[in-house]
Backbone as JSON Lines, residues from 0, in Angstrom:
{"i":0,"aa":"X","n":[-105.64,71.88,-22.22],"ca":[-104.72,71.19,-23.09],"c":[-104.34,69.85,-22.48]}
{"i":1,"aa":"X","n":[-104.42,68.75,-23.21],"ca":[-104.05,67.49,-22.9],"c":[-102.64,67.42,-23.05]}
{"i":2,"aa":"X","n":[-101.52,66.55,-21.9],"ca":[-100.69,66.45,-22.07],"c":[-100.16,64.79,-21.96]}
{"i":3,"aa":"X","n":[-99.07,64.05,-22.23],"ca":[-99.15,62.82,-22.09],"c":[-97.67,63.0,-21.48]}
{"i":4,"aa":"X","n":[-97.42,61.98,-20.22],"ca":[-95.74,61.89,-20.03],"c":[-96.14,61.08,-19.12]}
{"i":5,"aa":"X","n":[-94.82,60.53,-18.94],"ca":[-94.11,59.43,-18.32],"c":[-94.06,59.63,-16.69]}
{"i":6,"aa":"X","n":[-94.31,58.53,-16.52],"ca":[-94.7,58.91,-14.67],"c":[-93.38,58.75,-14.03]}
{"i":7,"aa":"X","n":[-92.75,59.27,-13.26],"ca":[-91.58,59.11,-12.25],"c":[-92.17,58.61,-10.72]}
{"i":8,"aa":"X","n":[-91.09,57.85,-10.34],"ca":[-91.33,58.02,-8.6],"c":[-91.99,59.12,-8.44]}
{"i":9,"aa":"X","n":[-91.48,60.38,-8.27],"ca":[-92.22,61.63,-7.65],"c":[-93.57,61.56,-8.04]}
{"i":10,"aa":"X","n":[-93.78,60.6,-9.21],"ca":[-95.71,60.93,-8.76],"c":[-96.36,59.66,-8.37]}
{"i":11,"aa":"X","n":[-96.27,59.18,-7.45],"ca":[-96.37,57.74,-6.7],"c":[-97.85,58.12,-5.86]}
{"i":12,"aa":"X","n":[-97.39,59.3,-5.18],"ca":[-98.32,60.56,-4.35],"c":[-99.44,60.81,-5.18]}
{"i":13,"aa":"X","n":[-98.89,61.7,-5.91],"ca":[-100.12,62.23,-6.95],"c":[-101.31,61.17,-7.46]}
{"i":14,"aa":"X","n":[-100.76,59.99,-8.08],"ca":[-101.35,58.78,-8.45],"c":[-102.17,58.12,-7.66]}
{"i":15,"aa":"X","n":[-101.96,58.38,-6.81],"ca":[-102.78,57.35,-5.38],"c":[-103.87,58.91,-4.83]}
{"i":16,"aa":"X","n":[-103.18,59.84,-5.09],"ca":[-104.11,60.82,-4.23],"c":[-105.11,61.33,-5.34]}
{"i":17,"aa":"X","n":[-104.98,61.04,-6.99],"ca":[-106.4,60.64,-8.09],"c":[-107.22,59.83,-7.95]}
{"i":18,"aa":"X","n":[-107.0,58.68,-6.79],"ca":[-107.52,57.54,-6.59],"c":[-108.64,58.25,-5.35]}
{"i":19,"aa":"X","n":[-108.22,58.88,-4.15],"ca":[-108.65,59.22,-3.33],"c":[-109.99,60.24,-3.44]}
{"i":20,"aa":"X","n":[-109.83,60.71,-4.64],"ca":[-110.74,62.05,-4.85],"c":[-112.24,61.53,-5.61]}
{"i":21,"aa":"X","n":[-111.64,60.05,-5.8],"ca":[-113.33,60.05,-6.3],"c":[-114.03,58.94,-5.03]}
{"i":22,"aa":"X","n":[-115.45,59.13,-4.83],"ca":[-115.8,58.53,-3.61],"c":[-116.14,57.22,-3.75]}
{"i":23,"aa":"X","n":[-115.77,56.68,-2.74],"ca":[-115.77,54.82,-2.65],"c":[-114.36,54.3,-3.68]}
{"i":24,"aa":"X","n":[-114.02,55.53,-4.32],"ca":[-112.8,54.84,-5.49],"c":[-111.42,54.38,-4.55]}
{"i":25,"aa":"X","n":[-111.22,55.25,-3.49],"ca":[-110.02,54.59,-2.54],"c":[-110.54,53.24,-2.08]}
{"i":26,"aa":"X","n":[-111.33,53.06,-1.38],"ca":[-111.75,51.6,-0.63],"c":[-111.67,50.05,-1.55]}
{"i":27,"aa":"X","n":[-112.33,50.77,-2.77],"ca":[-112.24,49.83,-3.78],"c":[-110.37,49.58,-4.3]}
{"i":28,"aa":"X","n":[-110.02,50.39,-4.3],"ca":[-108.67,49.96,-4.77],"c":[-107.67,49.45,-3.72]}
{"i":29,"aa":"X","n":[-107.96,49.98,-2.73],"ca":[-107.23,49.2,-1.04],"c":[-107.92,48.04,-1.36]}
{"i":30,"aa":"X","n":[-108.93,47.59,-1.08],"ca":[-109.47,46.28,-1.34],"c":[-108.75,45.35,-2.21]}
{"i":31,"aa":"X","n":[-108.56,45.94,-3.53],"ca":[-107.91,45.28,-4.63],"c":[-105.95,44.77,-4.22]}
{"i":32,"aa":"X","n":[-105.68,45.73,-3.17],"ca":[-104.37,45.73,-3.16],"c":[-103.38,46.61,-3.46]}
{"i":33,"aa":"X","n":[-104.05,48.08,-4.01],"ca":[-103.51,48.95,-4.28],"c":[-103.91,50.1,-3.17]}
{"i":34,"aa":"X","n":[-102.79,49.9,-1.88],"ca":[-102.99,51.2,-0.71],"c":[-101.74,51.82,-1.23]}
{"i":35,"aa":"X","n":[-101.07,52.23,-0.68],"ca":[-100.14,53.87,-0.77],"c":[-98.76,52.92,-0.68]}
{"i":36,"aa":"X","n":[-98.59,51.98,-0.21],"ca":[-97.21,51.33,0.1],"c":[-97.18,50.42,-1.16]}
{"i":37,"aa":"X","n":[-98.65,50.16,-2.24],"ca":[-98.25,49.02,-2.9],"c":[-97.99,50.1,-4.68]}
{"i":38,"aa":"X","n":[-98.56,51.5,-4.68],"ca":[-98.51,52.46,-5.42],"c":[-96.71,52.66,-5.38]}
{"i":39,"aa":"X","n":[-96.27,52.72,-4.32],"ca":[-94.87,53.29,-3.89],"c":[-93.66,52.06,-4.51]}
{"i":40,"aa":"X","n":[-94.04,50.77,-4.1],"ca":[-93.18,49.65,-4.52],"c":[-93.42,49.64,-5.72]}
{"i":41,"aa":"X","n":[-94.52,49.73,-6.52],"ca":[-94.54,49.67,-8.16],"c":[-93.57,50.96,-9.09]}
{"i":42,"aa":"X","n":[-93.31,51.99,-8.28],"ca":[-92.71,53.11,-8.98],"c":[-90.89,52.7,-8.47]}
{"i":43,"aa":"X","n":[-91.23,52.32,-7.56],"ca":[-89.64,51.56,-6.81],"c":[-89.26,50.93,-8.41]}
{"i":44,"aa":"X","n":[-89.83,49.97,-8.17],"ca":[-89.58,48.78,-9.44],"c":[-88.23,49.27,-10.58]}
{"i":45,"aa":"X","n":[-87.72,48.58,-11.17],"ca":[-86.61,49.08,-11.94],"c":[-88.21,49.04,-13.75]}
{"i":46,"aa":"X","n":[-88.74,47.92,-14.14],"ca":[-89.48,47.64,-14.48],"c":[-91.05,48.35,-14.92]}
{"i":47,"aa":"X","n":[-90.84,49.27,-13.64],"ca":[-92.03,49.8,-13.62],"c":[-92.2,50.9,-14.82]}
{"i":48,"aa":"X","n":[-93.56,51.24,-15.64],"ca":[-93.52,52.2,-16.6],"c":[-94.79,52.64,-16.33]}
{"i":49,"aa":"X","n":[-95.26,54.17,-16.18],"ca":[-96.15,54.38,-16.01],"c":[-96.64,55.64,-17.24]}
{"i":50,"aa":"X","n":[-97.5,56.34,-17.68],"ca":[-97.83,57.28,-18.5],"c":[-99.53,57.96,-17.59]}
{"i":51,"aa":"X","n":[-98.83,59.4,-17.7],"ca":[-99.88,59.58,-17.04],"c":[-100.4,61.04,-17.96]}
{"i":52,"aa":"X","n":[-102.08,61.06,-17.85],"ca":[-102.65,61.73,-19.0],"c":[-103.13,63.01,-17.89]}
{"i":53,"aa":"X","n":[-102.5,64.29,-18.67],"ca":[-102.7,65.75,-17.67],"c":[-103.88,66.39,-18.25]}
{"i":54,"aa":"X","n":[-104.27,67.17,-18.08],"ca":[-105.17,67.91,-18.65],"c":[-105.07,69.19,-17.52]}
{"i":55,"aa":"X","n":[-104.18,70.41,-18.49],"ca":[-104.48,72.01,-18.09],"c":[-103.41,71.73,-17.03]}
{"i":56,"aa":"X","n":[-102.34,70.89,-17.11],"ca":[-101.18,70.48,-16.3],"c":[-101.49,69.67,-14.97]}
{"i":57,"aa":"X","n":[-103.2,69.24,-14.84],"ca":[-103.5,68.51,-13.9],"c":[-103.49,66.86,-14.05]}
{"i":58,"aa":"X","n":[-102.9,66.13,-13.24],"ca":[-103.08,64.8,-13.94],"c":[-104.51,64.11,-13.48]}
{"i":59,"aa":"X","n":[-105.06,63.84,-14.69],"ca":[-106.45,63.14,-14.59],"c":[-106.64,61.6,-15.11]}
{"i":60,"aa":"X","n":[-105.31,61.01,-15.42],"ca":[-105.17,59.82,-15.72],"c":[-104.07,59.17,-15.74]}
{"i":61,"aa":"X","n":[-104.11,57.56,-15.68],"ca":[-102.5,56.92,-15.75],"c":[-102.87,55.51,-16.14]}
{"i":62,"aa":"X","n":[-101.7,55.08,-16.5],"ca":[-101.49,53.84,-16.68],"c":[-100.37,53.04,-15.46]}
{"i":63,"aa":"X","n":[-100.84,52.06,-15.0],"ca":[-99.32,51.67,-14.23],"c":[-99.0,50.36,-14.82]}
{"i":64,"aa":"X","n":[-97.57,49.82,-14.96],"ca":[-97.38,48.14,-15.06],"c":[-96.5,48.02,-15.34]}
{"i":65,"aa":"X","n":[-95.75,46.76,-16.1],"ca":[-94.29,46.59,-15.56],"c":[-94.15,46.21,-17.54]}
{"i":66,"aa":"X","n":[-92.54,46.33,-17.53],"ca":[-92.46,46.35,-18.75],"c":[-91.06,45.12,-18.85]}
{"i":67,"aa":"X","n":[-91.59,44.32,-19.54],"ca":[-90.7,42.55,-19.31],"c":[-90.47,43.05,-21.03]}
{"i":68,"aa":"X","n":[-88.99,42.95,-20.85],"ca":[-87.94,42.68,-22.04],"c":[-87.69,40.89,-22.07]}
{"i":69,"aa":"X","n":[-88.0,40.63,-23.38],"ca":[-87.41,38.93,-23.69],"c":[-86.6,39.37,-24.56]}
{"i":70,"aa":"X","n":[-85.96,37.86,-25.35],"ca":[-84.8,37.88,-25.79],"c":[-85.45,38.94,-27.03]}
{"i":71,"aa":"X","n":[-86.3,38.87,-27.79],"ca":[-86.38,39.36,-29.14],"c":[-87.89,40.27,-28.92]}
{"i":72,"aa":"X","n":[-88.78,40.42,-27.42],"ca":[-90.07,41.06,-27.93],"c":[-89.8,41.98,-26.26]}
{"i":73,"aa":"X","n":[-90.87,42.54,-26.57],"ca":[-91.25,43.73,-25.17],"c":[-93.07,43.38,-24.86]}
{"i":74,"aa":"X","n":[-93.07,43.38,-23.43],"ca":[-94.12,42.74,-23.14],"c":[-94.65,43.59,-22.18]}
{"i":75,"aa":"X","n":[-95.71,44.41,-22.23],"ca":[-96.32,45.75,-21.17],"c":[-97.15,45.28,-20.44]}
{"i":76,"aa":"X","n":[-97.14,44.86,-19.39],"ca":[-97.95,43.97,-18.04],"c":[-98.28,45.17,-17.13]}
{"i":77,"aa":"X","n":[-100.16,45.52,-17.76],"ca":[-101.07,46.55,-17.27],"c":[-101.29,46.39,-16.13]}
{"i":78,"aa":"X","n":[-100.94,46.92,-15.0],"ca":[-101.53,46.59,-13.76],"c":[-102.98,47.36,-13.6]}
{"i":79,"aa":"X","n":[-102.77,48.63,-13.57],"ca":[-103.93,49.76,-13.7],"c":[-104.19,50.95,-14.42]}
{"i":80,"aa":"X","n":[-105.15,50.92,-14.74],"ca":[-105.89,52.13,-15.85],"c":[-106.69,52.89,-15.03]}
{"i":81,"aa":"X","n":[-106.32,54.3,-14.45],"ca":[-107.57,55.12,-13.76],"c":[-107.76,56.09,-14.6]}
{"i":82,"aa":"X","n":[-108.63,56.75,-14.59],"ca":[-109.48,57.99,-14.84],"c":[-110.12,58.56,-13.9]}
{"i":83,"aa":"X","n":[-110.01,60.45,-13.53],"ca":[-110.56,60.74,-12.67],"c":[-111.83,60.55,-13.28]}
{"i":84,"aa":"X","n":[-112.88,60.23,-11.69],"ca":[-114.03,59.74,-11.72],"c":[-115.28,61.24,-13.03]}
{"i":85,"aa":"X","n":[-114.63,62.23,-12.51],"ca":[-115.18,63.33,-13.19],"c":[-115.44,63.51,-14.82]}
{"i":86,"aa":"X","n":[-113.97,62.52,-15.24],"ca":[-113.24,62.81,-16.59],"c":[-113.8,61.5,-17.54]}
{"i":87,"aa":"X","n":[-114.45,60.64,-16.95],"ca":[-114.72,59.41,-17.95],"c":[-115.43,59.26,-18.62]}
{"i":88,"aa":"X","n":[-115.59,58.68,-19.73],"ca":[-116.27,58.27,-20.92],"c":[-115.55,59.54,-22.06]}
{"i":89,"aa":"X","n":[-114.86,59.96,-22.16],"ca":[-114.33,61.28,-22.93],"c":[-113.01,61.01,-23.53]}
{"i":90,"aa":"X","n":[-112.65,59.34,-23.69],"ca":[-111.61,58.79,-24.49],"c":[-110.24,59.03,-23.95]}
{"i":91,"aa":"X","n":[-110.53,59.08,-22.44],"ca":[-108.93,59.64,-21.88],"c":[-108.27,58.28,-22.21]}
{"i":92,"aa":"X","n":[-109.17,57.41,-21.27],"ca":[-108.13,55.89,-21.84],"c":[-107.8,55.56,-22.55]}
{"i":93,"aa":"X","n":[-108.44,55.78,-23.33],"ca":[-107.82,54.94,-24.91],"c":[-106.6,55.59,-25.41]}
{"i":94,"aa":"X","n":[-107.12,57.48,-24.91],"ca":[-105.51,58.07,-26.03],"c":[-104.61,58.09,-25.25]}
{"i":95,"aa":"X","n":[-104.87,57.29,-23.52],"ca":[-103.74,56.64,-22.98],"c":[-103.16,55.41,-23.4]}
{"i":96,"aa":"X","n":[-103.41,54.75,-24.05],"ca":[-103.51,53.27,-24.34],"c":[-102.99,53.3,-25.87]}
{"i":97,"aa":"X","n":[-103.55,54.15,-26.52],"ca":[-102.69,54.42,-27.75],"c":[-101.67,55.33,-27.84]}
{"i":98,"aa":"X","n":[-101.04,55.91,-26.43],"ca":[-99.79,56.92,-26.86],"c":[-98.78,55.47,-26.04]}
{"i":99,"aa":"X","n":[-98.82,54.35,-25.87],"ca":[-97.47,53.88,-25.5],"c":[-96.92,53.32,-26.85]}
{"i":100,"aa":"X","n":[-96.13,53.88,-26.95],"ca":[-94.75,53.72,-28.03],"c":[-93.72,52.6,-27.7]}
{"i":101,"aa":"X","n":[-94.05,51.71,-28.24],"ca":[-93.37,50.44,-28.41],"c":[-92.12,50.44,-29.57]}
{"i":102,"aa":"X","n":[-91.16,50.5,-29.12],"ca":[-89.82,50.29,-30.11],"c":[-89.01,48.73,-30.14]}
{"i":103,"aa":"X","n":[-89.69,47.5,-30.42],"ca":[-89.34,46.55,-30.29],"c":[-87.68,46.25,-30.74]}
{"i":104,"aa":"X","n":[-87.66,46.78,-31.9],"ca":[-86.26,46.44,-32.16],"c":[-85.06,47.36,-31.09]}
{"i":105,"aa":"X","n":[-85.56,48.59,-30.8],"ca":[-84.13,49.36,-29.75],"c":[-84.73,48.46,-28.24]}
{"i":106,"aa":"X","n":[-85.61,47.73,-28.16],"ca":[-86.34,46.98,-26.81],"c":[-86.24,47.89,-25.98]}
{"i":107,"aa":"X","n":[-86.8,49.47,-26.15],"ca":[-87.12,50.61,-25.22],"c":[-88.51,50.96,-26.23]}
{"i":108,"aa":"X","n":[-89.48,51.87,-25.03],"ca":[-90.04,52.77,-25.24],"c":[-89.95,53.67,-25.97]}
């Protein structure tokens, strides 16, 4: 069963340790700038919004990035889209990408 929810601090860990399990996928994302301290400051963030996609209560996907309120719009600044390496091509992203719920006028989620 697919599940969709909202990432908390407490899965800062989890998120970075989906990264770890597929091979060469950690090096590549340390490279990029995303090690374990830069996973940790993004969930810090007041800003930060993450959605992460479970499957059978395991998480096998996420979204991370920051969510900028202006005076009148809401603006979702994607930092990263993973998929476990196992799980891809099978539309996880997208029905990650289409479950964020934009409420412009309450300017929340």
């Amino acid at each position: 069963m697919i599940q969709i929810k909202i990432l908390t601090y407490k899965d800062f860990i989890e998120c970075f340790n989906l990264i770890d399990r597929g091979p060469g996928e950690l090096n590549y994302f340390k490279n990029l700038g995303w090690a374990l301290n830069q996973f940790k400051n993004q969930f810090i963030k007041d800003i930060n919004f993450g959605i992460g996609l479970y499957y059978n209560n395991i998480l096998t996907g996420y979204i991370l990035g920051d969510l900028i309120v202006f005076e009148d719009m809401i603006e979702y600044e994607v930092f990263l889209i993973y998929i476990n390496i196992n799980k891809r091509k099978l539309g996880y992203g997208t029905k990650l990408i289409n479950s964020i719920p934009l409420d412009i006028q309450n300017k929340k989620l």
